[in-house]
C-alpha positions in Angstrom: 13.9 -8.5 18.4 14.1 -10.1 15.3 16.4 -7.9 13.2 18.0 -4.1 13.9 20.0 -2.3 11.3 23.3 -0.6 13.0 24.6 2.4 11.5 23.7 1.5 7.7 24.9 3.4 4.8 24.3 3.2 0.8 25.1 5.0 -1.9 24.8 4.8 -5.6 27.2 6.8 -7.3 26.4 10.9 -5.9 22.4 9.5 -4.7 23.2 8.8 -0.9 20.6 6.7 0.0 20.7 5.9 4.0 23.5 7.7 6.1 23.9 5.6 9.5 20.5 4.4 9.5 19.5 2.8 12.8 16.3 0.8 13.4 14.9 -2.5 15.2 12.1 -4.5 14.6 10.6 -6.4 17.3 8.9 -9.3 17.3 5.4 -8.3 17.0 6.3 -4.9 14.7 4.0 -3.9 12.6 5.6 -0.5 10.5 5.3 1.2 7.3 8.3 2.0 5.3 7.7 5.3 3.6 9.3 8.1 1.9 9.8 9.6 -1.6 10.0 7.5 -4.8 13.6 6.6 -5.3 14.3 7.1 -1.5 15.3 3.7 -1.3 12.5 1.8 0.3 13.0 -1.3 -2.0 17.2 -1.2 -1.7 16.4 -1.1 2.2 14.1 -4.3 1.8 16.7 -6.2 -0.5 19.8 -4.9 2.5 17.6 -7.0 5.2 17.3 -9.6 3.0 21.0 -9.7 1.9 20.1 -9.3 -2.0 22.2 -5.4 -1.5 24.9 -5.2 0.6 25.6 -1.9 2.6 28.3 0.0 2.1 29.0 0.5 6.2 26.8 -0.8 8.8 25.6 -4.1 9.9 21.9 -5.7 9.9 21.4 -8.6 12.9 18.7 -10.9 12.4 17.8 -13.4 14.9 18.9 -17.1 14.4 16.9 -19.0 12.1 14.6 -16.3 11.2 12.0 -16.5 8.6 11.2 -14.2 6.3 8.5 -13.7 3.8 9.1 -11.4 1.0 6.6 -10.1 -2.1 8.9 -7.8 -4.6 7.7 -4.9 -6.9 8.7 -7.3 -9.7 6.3 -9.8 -11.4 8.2 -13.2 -10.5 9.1 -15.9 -13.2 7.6 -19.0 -11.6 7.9 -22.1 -13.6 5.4 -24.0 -15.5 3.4 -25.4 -12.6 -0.4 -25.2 -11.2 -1.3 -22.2 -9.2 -1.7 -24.7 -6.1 1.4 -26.1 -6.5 3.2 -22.9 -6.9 2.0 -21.4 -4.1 2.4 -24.7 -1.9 6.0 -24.5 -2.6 7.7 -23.1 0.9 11.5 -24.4 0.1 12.7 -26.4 3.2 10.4 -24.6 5.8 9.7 -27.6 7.9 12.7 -28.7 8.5 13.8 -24.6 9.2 11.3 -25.0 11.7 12.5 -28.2 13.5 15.8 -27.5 13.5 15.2 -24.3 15.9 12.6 -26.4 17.5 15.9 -28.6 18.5 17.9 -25.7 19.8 15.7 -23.9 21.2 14.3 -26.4 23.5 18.4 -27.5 24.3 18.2 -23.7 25.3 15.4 -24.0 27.4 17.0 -27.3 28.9 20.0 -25.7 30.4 17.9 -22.5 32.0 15.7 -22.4 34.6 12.5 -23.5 32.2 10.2 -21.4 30.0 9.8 -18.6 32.7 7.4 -16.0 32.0 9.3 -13.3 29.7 12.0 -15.5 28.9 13.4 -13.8 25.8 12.8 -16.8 23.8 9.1 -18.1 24.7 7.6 -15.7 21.8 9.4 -17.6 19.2 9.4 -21.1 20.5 5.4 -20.2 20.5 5.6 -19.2 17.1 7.8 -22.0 16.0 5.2 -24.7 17.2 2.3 -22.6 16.3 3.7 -22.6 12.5 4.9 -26.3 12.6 1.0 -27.1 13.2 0.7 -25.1 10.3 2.3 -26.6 8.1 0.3 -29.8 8.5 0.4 -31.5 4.8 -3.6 -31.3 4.9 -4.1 -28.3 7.0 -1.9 -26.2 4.9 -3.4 -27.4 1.6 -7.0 -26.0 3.0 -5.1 -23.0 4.2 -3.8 -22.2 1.0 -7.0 -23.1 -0.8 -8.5 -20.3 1.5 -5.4 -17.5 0.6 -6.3 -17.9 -2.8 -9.8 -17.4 -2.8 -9.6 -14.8 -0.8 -7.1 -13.5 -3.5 -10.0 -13.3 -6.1 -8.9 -16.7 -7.6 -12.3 -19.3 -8.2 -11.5 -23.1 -7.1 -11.4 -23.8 -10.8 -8.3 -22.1 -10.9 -6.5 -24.1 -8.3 -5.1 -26.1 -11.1 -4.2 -23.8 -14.1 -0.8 -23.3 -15.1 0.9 -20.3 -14.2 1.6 -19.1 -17.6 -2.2 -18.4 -18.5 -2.2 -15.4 -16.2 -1.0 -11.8 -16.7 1.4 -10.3 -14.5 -1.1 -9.2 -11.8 -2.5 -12.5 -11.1 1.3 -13.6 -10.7 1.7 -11.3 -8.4 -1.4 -12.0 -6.4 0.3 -15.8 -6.4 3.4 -14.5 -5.0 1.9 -13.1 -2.1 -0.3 -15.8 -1.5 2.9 -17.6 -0.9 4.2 -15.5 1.6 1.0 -15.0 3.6 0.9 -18.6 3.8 4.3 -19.4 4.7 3.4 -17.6 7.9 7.4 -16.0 8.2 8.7 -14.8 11.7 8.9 -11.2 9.5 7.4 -10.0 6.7 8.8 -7.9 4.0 6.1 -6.3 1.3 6.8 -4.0 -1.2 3.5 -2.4 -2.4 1.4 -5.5 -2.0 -1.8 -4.1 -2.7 -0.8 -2.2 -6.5 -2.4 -5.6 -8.2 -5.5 -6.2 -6.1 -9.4 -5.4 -6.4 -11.2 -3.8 -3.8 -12.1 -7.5 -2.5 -9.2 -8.6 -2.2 -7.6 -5.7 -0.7 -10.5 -6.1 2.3 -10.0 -9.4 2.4 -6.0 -8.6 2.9 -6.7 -6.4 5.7 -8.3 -8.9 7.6 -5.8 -11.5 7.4 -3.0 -9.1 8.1 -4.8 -7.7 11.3 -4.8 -11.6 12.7 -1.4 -12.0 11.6 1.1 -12.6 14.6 4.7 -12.0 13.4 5.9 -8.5 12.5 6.0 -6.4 9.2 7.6 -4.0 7.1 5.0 -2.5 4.7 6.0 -0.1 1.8 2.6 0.9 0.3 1.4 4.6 -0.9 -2.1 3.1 0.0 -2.9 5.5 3.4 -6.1 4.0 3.9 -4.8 0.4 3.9 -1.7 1.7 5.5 -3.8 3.2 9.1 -5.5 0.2 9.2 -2.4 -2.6 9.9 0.4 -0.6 10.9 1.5 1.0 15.0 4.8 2.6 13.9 6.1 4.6 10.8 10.1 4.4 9.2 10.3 7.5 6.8 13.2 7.7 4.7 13.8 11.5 4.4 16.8 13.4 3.0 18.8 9.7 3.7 18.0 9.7 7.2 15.7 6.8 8.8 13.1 9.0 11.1 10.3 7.0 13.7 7.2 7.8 14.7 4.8 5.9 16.9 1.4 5.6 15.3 -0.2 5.1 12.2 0.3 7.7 9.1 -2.6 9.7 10.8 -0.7 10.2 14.3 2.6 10.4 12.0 1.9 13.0 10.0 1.2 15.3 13.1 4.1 14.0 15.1 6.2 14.9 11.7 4.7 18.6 11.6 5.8 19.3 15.3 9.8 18.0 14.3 9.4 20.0 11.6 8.4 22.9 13.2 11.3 22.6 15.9 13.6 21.5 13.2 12.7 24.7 11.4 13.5 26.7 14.8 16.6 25.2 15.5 17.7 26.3 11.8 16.5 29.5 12.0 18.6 29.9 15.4 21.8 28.4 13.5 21.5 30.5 10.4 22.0 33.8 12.8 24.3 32.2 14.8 26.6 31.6 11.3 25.6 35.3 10.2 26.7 36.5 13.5 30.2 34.9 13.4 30.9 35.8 9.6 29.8 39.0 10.6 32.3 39.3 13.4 35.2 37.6 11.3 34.3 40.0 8.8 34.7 43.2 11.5 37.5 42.4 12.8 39.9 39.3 11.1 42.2 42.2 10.1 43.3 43.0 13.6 45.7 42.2 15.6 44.5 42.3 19.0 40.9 40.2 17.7 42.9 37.9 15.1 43.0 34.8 16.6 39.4 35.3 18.2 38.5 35.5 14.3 40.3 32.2 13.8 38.7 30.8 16.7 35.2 31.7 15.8 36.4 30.0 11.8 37.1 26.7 12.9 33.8 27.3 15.5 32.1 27.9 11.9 34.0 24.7 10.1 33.0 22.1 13.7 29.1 23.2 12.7 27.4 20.3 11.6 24.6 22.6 9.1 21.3 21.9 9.9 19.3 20.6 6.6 15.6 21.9 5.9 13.9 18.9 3.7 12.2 20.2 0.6 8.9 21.6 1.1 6.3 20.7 -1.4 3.3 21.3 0.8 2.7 24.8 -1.2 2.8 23.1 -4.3 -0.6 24.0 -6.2 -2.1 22.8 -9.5 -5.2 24.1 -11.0 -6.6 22.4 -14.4 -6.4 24.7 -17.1 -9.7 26.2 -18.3 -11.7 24.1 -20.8 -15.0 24.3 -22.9 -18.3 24.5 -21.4 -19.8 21.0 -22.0 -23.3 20.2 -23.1 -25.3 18.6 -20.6 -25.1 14.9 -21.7 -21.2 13.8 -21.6 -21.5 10.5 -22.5 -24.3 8.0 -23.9 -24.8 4.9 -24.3 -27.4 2.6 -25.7 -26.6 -1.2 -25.4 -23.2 -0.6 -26.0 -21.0 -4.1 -25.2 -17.0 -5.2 -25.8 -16.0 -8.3 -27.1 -12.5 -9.3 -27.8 -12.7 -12.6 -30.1 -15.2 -14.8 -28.6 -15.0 -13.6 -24.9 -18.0 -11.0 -24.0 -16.3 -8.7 -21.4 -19.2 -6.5 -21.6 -22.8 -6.2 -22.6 -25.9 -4.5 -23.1 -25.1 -1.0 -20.9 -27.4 2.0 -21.0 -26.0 4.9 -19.2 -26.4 8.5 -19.5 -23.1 10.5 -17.6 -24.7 14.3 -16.8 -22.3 17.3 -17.1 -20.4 17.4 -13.3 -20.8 13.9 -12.8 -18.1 12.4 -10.4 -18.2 8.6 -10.5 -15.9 5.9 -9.3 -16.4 2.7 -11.4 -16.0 -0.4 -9.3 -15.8 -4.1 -9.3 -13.8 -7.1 -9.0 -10.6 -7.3 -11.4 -11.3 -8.6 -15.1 -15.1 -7.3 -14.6 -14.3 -5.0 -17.2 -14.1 -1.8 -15.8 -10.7 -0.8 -17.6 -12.7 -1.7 -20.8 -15.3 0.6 -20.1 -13.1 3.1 -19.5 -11.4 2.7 -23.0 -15.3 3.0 -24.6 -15.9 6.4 -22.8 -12.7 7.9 -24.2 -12.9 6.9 -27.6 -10.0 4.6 -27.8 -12.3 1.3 -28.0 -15.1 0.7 -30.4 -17.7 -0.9 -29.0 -18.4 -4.4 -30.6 -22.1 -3.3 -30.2 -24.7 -0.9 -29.4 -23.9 3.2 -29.1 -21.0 4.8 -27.3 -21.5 8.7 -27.7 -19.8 11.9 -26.7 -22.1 14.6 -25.8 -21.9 18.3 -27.5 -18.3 20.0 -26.8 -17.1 17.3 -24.4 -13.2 17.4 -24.3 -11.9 14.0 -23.1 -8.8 13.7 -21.4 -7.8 9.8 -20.8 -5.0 8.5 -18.3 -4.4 5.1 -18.4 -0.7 3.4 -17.3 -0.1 2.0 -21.3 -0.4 5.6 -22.4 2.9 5.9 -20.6 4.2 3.8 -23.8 2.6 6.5 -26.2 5.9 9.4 -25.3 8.1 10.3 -27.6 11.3 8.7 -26.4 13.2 11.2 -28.2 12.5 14.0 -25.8 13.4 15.2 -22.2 10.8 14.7 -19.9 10.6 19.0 -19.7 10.3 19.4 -23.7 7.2 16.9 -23.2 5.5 18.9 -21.1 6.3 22.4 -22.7 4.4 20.6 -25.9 1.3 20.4 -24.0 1.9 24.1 -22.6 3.6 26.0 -24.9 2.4 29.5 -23.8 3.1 28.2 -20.0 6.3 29.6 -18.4 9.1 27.0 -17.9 9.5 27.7 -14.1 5.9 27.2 -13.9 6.5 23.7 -15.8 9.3 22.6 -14.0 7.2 22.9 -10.4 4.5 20.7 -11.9 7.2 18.1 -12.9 8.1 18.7 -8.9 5.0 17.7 -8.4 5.5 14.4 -9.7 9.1 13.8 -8.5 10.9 15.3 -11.3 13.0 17.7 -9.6 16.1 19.7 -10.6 18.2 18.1 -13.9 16.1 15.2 -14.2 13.8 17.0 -16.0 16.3 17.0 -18.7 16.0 13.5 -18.9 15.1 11.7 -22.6 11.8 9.7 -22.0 13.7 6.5 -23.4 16.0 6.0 -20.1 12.8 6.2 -17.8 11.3 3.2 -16.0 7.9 2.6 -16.4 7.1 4.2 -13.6 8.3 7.3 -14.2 6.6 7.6 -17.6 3.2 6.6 -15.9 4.1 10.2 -13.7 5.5 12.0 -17.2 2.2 11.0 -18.7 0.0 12.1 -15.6 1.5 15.2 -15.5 0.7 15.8 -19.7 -2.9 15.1 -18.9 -3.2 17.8 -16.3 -1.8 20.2 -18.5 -4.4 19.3 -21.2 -7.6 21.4 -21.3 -10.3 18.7 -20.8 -14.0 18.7 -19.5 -14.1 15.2 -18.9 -11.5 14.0 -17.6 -11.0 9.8 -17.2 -8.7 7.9 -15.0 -7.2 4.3 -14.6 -5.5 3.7 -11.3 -4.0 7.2 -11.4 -2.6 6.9 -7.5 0.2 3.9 -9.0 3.1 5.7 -9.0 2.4 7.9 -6.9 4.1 8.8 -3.6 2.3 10.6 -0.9 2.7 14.2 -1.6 2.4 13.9 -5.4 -1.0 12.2 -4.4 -1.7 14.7 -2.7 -1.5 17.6 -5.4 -3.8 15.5 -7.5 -6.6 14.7 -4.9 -6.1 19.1 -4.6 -6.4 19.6 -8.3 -9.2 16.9 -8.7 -11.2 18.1 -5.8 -11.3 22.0 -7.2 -12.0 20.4 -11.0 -14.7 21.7 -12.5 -15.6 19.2 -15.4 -17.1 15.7 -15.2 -15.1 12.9 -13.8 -14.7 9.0 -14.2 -12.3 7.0 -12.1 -11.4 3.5 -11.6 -8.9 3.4 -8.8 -8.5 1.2 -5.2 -7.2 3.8 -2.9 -10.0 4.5 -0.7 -8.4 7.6 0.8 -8.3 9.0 -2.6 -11.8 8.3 -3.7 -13.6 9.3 -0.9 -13.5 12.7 -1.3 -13.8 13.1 -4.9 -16.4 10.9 -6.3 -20.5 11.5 -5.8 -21.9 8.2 -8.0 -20.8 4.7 -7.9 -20.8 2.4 -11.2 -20.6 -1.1 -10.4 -19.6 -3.7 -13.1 -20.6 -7.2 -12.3 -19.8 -10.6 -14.2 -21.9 -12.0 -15.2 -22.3 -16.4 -13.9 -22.5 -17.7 -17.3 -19.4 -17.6 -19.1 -21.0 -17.0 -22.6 -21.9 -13.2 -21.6 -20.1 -10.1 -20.4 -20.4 -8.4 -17.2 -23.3 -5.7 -16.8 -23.1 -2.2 -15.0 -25.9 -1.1 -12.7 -25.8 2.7 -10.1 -25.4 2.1 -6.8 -27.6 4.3 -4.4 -25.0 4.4 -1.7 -22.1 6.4 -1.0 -18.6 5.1 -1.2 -18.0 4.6 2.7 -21.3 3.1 2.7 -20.4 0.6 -0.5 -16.8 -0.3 1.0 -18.3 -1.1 4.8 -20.9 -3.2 2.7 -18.0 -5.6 1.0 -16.1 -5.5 4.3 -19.3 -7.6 6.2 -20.1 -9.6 2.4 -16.3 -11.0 2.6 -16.6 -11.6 6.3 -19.9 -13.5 5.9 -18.6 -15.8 2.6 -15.7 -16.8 5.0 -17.6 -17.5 7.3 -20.0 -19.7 5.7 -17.8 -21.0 3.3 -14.3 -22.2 4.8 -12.1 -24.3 2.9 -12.0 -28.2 4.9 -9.1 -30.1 5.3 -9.2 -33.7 3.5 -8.9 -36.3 6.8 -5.9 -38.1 6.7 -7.0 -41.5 6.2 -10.9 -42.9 5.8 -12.1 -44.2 9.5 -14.5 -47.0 9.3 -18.0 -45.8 10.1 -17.9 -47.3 13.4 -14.7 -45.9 14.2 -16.0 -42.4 13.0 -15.7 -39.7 16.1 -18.8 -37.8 17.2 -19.2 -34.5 15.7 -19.6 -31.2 18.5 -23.0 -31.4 20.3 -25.7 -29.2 19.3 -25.1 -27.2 22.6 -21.6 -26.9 21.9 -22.7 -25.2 18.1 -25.0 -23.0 19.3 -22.4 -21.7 21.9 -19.9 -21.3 18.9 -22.5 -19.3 16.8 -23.2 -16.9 19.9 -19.5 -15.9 20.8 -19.2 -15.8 16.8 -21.9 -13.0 17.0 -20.7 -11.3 19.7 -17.1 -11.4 18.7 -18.3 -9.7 15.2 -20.3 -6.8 17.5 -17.1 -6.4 19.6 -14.8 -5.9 16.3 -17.4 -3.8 15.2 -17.5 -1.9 18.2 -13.6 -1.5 18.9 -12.9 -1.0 14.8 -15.2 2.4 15.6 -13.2 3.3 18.8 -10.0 2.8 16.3 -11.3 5.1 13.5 -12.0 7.7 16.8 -8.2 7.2 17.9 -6.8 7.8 14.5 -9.1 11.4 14.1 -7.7 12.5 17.4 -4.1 11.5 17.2 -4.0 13.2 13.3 -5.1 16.5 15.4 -1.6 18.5 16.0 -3.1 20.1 18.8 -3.5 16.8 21.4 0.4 16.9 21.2 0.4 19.8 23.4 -0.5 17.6 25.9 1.9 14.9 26.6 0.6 13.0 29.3 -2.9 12.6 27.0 -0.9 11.9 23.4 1.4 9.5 24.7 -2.2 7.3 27.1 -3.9 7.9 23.3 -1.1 6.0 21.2 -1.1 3.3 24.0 -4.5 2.7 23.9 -4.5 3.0 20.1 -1.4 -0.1 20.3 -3.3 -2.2 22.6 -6.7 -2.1 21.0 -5.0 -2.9 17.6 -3.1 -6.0 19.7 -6.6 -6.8 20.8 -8.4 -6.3 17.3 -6.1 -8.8 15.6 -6.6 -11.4 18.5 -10.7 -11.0 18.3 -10.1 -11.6 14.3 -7.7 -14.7 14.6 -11.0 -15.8 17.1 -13.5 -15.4 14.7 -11.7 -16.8 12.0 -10.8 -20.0 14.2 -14.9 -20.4 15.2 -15.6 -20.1 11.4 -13.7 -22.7 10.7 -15.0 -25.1 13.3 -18.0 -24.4 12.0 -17.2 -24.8 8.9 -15.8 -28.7 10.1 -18.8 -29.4 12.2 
């Protein structure tokens, strides 16, 4: 075990938070922390890591334990190189060495390291990480984080303070994967990442050894890492064995029995009052009255959480469009000297539903700003089509409220003629609940005034309606009322947006923006004849090949005189490493497909009518994700011998 919280409470003010939450996390843990948007999911992280203190409760960590943490917040890193930056891992070594020492007195006074010794998995993981940290191995290791992070060796040696905030953050979490930590701790790790680099996480999170806490609204990334769900819910810590396909089943059936045991309870409460009621005023039944009171006062009331599952939006009705939305004729985007893009010729037709994808800084935000007016292109044509009505969501529009207002008079401005209970459950919708609709827009975080914004734009009649990362700030029921409302839309629409989950469904056409190799022109846009499984299965095996064809080497030590140099591996001994490299990729292949099989039959409510068969499932589903991640930590070690040889 490396941690377990006993009993833990926090509040803030009248928000109670956690009420004697309990939880452990093993070794080898691999959960997802999820729950409403102010739920606390962050204050949880920061009580593990001692930054918030509970207000009862204890959290036990295991001695020495390491622990890698990537906040919400874009860090303040001083003025140093991105290499040095992320090479930074604060007295780690000697961490290590020091429960090298006392572990190995430990092991001196027992009877040995004895199969299942209690402490063999972390002495392993101690020496596994010491060879790590190896001055030259880790220098290639971190080389290959942060190219797999989208940075180009060129950048290796920038400062710091030429990047925006989400290239800082993509440095911050380079630094944790690389420290390698008994536990990691990441708070929505994949908001500032490209499609690439979000595969390219996947993978090195599946190989990864030591356990995890993962608070991310991403589902599709989510199903693929995690075995176990935490879900913070009406300040209560609820588990659930699985992945967020198998939980949200296993949650229905507590519901459904939770619902049950209410139902039971409200008639047993409306059977006492009633009784109380009959006969409190008589003698002879007086103090079976009292006696059924203080049964009434013991009850500990069962709670119902809110249900927003019959929360429905419908875009209001717009114009009928003409059949060209959008044109344009060699329209490009420069800002100053820099050519973001150039030379696109695209025609969007009427009912269009394209995704626009493509590394981060291709441009795609850019072109997202052309289509909706708000940009003038540096050159060529940009034009809107006969009656098109545009309606634009990007996360600086959140900027553009009027602070002066309450978050309900915002919304009544963009639905007059809309009644106020009506507006209030579409501000439920996006976590705006009760008085806090009556908030002024100049006390909200920027969050919130992403979702205050969100919720404007779906109460604005539009016929073509564009959207930058609209998922954000989003928890999982709020994204789920706008993947409803999106999927029954009935004008054209134009997303750029890195939950897969989210996209599948909606989008028909893929746009992909490529930059360009030469750094005096901007990145060009061509259709893609695929769908958008089919596109992101096609990146997964393109970032699996360029690692394994192109991993980083470690610098030797010291030059060896030519003599002295030792042979490299025989040509026999090659060829056996490329065949268990191919078959190793057909296996992964092969179980990742058994895995996708698992997670459609554990989401099924139905199999957990069945005990016996729901409970072998979610074994098998643990063990071949154990197995998955030992295949990938494989291949990745044969790569890289062939990448040395």
């Amino acid at each position: 075990m490396t941690l377990s919280l006993q009993n833990v409470s926090k509040q803030y003010g009248a928000n109670l938070l956690f009420d004697n939450v309990n939880a452990q996390i093993g070794y080898h843990s691999r959960i997802a922390l999820i729950g409403p948007n102010g739920s606390g999911k962050s204050t949880l992280l920061k009580i593990i890591l001692n930054q918030e203190t509970p207000d009862s409760g204890l959290v036990q960590k295991a001695k020495h334990l390491a622990v890698g943490y990537l906040a919400q917040e874009v860090p303040k890193f001083a003025g140093r190189s991105i290499l040095e930056e992320v090479l930074r891992l604060d007295g780690r070594r000697e961490e290590l060495l020091l429960s090298k020492k006392e572990l190995e007195e430990k092991f001196a006074v027992t009877s040995g390291l004895q199969e299942g010794y209690p402490d063999l998995d972390h002495y392993a993981r101690v020496l596994e990480e010491l060879e790590h940290l190896d001055e030259y191995r880790i220098e290639s290791r971190a080389k290959e984080i942060l190219t797999g992070m989208g940075f180009k060796p060129r950048d290796f040696g920038r400062n710091l303070r030429e990047f925006s905030g989400g290239w800082l953050m993509r440095v911050a979490l380079s630094r944790v994967l690389l420290m390698d930590p008994d536990l990691m701790l990441l708070d929505e790790p994949t908001n500032h990442l490209d499609l690439e680099s979000l595969l390219w996480l996947e993978d090195f999170l599946k190989s990864y050894t030591g356990a995890m806490l993962l608070v991310s609204h991403d589902t599709a990334f989510l199903n693929r890492i995690v075995d176990e769900v935490y879900e913070i819910d009406q300040a209560k810590l609820w588990t659930y064995r699985g992945n967020l396909h198998s939980y949200a089943s296993q949650k229905q059936e507590r519901l459904t029995l939770l619902r049950a045991q209410h139902a039971n309870q409200q008639a047993k409460i409306a059977e006492i009052e009633a009784f109380v009621a009959r006969f409190g005023a008589k003698a002879t039944k007086a103090r079976q009255a009292q006696s059924r009171l203080k049964q009434l006062e013991k009850m500990e009331l069962i709670e119902l959480p809110e249900d927003r599952s019959s929360i429905r939006f419908h875009f209001p009705p717009a114009p009928h469009s003409g059949k060209e939305v959008v044109t344009l004729k060699g329209a490009s985007a420069s800002f100053g000297d820099k050519k973001v893009l150039e030379n696109l010729d695209w025609v969007i037709q009427r009912g269009a539903r394209i995704a626009i994808v493509g590394v981060n800084g291709a441009g795609k935000t850019t072109l997202l700003k052309l289509l909706a007016g708000k940009l003038e292109p540096s050159g060529g044509l940009v034009k809107l089509g006969h009656a098109v009505v545009p309606g634009y969501y990007a996360q600086l529009q959140a900027e553009s409220l009027d602070l002066r207002k309450t978050i309900l008079e915002e919304l009544e401005q963009i639905a007059p003629d809309l009644p106020v209970a009506r507006v209030r459950s579409i501000a439920g919708a996006f976590l705006f609940t009760g008085d806090t609709v009556e908030k002024k827009c100049a006390v909200l975080s920027g969050g919130e005034k992403a979702r205050v914004a969100l919720a404007k734009l779906l109460l604005s009649p539009s016929n073509f309606l564009i959207l930058d990362e609209p998922t954000n700030h989003l928890d999982v029921e709020s994204r789920g009322v706008l993947l409803d409302a999106l999927a029954d839309y009935q004008g054209t629409l134009c997303l750029v947006s890195h939950d897969r989950d989210f996209v599948t469904p909606l989008v028909d056409t893929l746009l992909e923006i490529t930059p360009s190799t030469d750094s005096g022109h901007g990145s060009t846009a061509r259709l893609l004849i695929e769908d958008y499984q089919a596109y992101l299965d096609r990146k997964t095996r393109e970032i699996r090949e360029t690692r394994r064809t192109d991993v980083p080497r470690a610098e030797p030590k010291q030059e060896q005189p030519a003599s002295a140099a030792p042979k490299g591996p025989s040509n026999n001994k090659l060829r056996a490493w490329r065949a268990e490299l191919d078959t190793i990729e057909l296996e992964i292949a092969r179980m990742e497909d058994r895995e996708s099989e698992l997670n459609a039959l554990l989401a099924d409510p139905e199999l957990y009518n069945d005990k016996e068969r729901s409970r072998g499932l979610i074994e098998e589903h643990r063990l071949l994700h154990l197995t998955i991640a030992e295949k990938i930590a494989r291949w990745e070690e044969l790569c890289s011998l062939l990448g040395d040889a």
